[in-house]
VOGU-3710 file (C-alpha; in Angstrom, 3 decimals, decimal comma):
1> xxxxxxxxxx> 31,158/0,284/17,010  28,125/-1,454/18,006  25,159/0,542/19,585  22,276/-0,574/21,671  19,014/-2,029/20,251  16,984/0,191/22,371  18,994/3,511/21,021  18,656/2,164/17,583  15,221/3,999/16,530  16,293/7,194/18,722
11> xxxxxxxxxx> 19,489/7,107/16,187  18,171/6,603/13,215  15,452/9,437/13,714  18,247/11,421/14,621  19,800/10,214/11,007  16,829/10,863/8,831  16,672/14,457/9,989  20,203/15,422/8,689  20,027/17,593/5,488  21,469/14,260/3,791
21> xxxxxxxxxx> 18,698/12,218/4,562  16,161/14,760/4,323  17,222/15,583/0,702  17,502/11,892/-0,340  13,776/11,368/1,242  12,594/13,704/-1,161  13,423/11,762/-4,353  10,822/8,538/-3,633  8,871/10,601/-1,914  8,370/12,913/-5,043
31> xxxxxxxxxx> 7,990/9,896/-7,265  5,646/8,287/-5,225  3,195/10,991/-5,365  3,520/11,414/-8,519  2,858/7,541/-9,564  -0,242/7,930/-6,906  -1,469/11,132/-8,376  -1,382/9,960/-11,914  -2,801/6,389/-11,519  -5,723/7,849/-9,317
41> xxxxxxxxxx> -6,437/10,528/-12,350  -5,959/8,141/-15,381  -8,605/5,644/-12,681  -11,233/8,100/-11,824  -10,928/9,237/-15,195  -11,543/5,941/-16,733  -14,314/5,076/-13,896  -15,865/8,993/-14,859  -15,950/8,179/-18,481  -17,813/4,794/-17,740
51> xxxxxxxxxx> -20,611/6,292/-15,665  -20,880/9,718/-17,570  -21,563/7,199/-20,548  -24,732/5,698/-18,949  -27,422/8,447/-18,802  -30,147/6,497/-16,585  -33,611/7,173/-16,897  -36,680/5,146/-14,916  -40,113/5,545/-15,974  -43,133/4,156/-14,139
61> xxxxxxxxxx> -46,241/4,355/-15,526  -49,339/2,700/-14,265  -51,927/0,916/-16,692  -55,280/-0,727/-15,378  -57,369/-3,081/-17,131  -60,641/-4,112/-16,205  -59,404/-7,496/-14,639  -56,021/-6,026/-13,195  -53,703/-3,480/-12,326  -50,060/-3,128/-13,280
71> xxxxxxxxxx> -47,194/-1,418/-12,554  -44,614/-1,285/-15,594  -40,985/0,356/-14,997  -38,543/0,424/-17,624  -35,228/1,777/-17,604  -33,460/3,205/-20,724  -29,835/3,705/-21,047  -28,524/6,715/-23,315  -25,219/7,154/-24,671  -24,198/10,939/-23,639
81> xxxxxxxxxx> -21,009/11,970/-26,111  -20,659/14,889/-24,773  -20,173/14,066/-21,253  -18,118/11,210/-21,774  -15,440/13,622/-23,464  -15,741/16,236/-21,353  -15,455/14,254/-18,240  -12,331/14,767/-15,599  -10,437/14,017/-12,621  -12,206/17,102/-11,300
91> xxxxxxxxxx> -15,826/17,124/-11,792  -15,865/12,999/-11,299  -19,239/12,775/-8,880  -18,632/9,861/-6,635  -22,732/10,182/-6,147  -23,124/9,475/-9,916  -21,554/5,542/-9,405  -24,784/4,992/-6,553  -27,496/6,395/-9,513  -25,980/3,971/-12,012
101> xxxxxxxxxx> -26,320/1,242/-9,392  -29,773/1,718/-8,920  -30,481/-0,136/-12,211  -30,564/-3,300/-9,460  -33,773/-3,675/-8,084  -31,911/-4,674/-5,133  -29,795/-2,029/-4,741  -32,267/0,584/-6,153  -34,409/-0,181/-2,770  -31,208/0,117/-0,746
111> xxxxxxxxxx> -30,536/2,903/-2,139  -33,873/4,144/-1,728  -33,431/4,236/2,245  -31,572/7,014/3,194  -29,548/5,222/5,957  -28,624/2,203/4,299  -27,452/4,892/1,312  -25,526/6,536/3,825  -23,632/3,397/5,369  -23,203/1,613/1,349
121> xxxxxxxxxx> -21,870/5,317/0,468  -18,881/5,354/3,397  -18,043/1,788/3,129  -17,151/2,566/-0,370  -15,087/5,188/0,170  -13,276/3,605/3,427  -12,487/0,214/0,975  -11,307/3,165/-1,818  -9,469/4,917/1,056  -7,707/1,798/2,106
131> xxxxxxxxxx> -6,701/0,664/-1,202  -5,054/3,895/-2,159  -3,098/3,738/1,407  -1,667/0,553/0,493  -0,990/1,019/-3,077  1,070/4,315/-1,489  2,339/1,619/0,519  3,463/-0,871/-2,072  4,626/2,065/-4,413  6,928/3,537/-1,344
141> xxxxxxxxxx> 8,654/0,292/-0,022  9,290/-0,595/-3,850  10,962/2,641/-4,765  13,068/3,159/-2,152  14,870/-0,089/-2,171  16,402/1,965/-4,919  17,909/3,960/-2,089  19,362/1,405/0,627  23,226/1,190/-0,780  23,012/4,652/-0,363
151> xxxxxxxxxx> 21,588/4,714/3,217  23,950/2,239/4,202  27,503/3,562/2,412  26,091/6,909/4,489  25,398/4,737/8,047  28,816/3,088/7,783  30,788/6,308/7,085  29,439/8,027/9,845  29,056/5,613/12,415  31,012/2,334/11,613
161> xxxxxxxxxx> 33,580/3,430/9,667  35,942/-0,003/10,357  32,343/-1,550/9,260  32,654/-4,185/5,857  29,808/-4,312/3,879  29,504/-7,405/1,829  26,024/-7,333/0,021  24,823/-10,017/-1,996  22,346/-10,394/-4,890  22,095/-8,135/-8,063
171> xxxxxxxxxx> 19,450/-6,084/-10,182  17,539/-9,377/-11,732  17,651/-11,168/-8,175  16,255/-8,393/-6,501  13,603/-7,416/-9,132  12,491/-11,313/-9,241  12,308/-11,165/-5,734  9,783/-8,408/-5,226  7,862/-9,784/-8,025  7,318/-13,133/-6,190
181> xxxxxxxxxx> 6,495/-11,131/-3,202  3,634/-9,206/-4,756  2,597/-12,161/-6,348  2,273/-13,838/-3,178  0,549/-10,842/-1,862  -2,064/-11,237/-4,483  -2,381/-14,778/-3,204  -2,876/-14,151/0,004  -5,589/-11,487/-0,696  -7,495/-14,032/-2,712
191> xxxxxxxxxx> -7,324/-17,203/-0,145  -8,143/-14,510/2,995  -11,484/-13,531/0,707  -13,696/-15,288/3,248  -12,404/-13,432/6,256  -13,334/-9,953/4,577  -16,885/-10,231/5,674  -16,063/-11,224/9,297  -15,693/-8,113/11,796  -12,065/-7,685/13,525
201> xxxxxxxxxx> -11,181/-10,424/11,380  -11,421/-8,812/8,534  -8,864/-5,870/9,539  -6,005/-8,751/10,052  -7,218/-10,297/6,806  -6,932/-7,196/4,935  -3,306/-6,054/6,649  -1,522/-9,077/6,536  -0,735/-9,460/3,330  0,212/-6,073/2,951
211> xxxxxxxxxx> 2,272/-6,335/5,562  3,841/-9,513/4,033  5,124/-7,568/1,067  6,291/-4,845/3,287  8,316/-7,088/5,549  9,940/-9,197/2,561  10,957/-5,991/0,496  12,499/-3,770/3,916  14,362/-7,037/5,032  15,687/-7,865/1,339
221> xxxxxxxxxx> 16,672/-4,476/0,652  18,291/-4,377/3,880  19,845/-7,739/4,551  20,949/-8,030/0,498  22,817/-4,859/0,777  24,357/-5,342/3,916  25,811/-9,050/4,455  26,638/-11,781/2,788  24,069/-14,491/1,730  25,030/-16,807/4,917
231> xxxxxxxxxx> 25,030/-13,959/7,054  21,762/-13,003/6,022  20,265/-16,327/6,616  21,918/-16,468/9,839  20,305/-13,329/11,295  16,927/-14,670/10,009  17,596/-17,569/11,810  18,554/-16,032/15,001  16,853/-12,682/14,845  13,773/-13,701/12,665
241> xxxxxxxxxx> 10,788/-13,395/14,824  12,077/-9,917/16,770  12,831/-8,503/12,902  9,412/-9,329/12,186  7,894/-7,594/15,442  10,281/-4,748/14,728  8,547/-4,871/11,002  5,080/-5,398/12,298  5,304/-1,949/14,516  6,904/-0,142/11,741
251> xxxxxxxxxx> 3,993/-1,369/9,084  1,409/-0,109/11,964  3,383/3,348/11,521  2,542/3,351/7,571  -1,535/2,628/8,303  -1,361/6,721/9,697  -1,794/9,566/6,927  0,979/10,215/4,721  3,644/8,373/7,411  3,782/5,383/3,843
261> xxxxxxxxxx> 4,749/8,399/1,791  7,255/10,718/4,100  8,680/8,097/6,451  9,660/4,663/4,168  13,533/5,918/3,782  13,279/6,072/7,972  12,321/2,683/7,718  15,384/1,713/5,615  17,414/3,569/8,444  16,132/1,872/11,166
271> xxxxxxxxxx> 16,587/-1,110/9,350  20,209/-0,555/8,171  21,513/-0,071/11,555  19,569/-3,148/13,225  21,207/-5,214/10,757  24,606/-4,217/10,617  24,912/-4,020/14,988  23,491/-7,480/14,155  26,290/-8,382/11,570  28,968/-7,114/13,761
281> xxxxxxxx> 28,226/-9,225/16,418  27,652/-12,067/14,228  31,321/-11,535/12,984  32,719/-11,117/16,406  30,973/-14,243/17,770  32,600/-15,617/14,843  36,000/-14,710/15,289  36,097/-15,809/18,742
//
């Protein structure tokens, strides 16, 4: 039974809120949290350790002479034990990183201005906010490929039962795969380094390679569990660019709080049923 593209996201919402669904959602949901919680603990711990480590102190003292005047500042750097060990996730002072900063003369007189401090202080922690949503993002989209021959044994028995699936690839193929992808996505982030520093630019810069991983890994995950390896190249041939629209929306979905963590076995839903309506009238075109 083949459905209509444009009831295809109404359906699989439907889907995803079954108890079946809902349960299975919890599993990489769980785990993702739990890889985000404890990578951001072991980091701030790490980065609270460093900074506790440096006790900064500036002295300026002013000498005179009887043919001159000069200002001498020093700054001495103290190794603090007892902070260092005692330092954790909790009590890590984000303000702490801007006083270790200041030995810079140039940042120490940015610093010095209260708006400029102000500006330096929430770029920081928009860059740190956007790196953790795409880690979440990265960690999600890996995990639940996990998940997809479960989605789509569960699609096919409830809504194309006469449905064949005939998946191709295994463990190594698929585990090489996502490897090359990130590895590309670390690519990209490098060559797109220029654009960073450019406004509006710099938001495409930052998202598309992101969004490069996320389309590869859905579409594997999808299309390798699902059809054949001609069949799969077929659809990318004739379906590629509205896949990749259909993608692009989805990865705009992610960039809102916690949708990356709650919604990525959706995504495989949505996904699954695109590409077996697409299969089955690949097969019947074929038969014809």
């Amino acid at each position: 039974m083949m459905m209509k593209k444009k009831n295809l996201f109404a359906l699989a919402l439907k889907d995803f809120f079954t108890p079946y669904f809902l349960v299975l959602s919890l599993l990489p949901m769980i785990i993702t949290i739990a890889l985000l919680f404890v990578s951001l603990s072991y980091g701030m711990q790490v980065l609270n350790n460093k900074i506790n480590s440096l006790y900064i102190e500036k002295k300026s003292t002013e000498y005179s002479t009887p043919t001159q005047t000069t200002s001498q500042s020093s700054v001495n750097i103290t190794f603090d034990a007892n902070q260092s060990e005692t330092s954790s996730l909790l009590d890590f002072n984000p303000m702490a990183l801007f006083e270790s900063l200041q030995s810079s003369q140039i940042l120490s007189s940015m610093l010095e201005n209260d708006i400029l401090r102000w500006i330096i202080e929430k770029i920081i922690f928009l860059a740190a906010g956007y790196f953790v949503l795409l880690f979440s993002v990265i960690i999600a989209v890996f995990i639940v490929g996990f998940f997809t021959p479960l989605v789509v044994r569960k699609l096919k028995s409830r809504h194309y039962p006469p449905f064949a699936i005939k998946g191709h690839g295994n463990l190594f193929e698929i585990v090489w795969y996502a490897i090359k992808s990130f590895l590309v996505m670390l690519l990209l982030y490098l060559l797109l380094i220029p654009f960073y520093f450019i406004p509006f630019i710099n938001i495409i810069a930052f998202n598309l390679p992101a969004y490069y991983f996320f389309h590869k890994m859905l579409i594997f995950d999808v299309g390798s569990t699902v059809n054949t390896k001609a069949e799969y190249f077929r659809i990318m041939a004739l379906m590629g660019n509205q896949i990749r629209l259909r993608t692009f929306l989805i990865y705009l979905l992610t960039l809102l709080p916690f949708v990356a963590i709650f919604f990525p076995l959706f995504f495989v839903i949505y996904l699954s049923h695109l590409f077996i309506n697409e299969t089955i009238e690949l097969r019947s075109a074929a038969q014809e």
